[in-house]
C-alpha angles and dihedrals in degrees: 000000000000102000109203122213117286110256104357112146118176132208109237130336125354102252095186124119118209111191118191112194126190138180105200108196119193116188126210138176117208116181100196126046088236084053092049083049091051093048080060095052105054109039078051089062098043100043096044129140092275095044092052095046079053095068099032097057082056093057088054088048095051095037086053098245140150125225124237109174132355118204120179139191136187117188149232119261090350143334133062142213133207134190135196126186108206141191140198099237140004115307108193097035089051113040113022129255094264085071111041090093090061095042100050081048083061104054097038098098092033109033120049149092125222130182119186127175146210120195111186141172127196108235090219124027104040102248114127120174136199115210128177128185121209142191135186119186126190142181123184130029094313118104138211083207089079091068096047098110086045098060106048082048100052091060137051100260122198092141125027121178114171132179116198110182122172107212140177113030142260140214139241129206094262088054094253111147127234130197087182138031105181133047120254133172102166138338083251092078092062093053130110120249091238092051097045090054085053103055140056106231133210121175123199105183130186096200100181086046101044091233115144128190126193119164113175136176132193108277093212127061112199105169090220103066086056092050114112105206080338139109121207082224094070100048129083124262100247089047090051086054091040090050098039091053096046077056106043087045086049091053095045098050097043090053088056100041101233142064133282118232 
């Protein structure tokens, strides 16, 4: 739950944004190139423009927020994008029809959320990854860290690296400024119990910027959870190693952000 700070009442409207970034990583093994087709496929199918505006619609529900403006797209030959424009409060109901132009125009570079994704497959060696970028953005007192557990939930996760910054101040009724109204000591705090004894978890915090980094990846390997139509059981014992190694190597590299010599 996001505490805010004790006693703090502000004059006006919270003008603070509160942005909440994430790179999700699935990790996946085909043997075949019909099979590496076929991993497309299908995260493509499960992860299409309807299914993400599924789960985005969701996020707005749990953060409290109202939607604007949805815009979708599915790709060509994979991938797809969704955006969804959001406001604190009501906008018709509050301010009139003959506003609302001016108003979506307001939120479009502070309250949103946005998914895109990349589905890809190596032409060689077997590993195919999923990854999806997300943003929620957010004004006001609502918060995207209310959606936090969702999301990890909604995507196969192997790697997740997220990035929550507050930016911009506030003010309260005795004119004091605030570049933050809530305490915060890691995104670590906001995570499920499930989700935290799954993961092994780094932080790296800016504290006097209110910039906080969490990357995570999966603690156990189990080779058939990364088996695409496979099952560890009918291969040989040196291509499970060789396998298991190609994938051990991907997911490193792709928790550090660089490549191993």
């Amino acid at each position: 739950m996001v505490k805010p700070i004790p006693g703090l009442k502000l004059q006006g409207f919270n003008n603070l944004t509160k942005s909440l970034s994430f790179n999700i990583y699935d990790i996946c093994y085909a043997v075949t190139a019909e099979q590496r087709d076929r991993y497309i496929e299908y995260i493509d199918e499960a992860y299409n423009a309807e299914r993400l505006v599924q789960i985005l619609t969701e996020v707005a529900e749990i953060i409290g927020a109202n939607i604007l403006n949805v815009a979708r797209q599915d790709y060509d030959p994979q991938g797809a994008s969704v955006t969804i424009l959001i406001s604190e409060m009501p906008v018709v109901e509050k301010l009139g029809r003959d506003m609302i132009s001016d108003t979506v125009l307001a939120h479009l570079d502070k309250s949103h959320i946005t998914v895109h994704t990349y589905p890809e497959s190596h032409p060689v060696n077997g590993i195919s990854t999923f990854r999806a970028d997300i943003d929620v953005a957010t004004c006001g007192v609502i918060s995207p860290l209310k959606a936090l557990n969702f999301l990890i939930d909604s995507f196969e996760s192997d790697i997740v690296t997220m990035d929550y910054r507050v930016r911009g101040f506030t003010r309260d009724v005795k004119g004091r400024k605030h570049y933050i109204d809530h305490r915060i000591n890691s995104i670590q705090d906001y995570l499920a119990k499930h989700i935290r004894q799954k993961y092994e978890m780094f932080d790296v915090n800016v504290y006097q910027e209110n910039i906080f980094h969490t990357k995570m990846h999966v603690k156990d390997f189990d080779l058939d959870t990364y088996l695409f139509e496979a099952q560890a059981a009918d291969l040989g014992f040196k291509e499970r190693q060789r396998i298991e190694s190609l994938l051990k190597r991907e997911i490193e590299e792709l928790f550090h952000g660089r490549n191993l010599v």
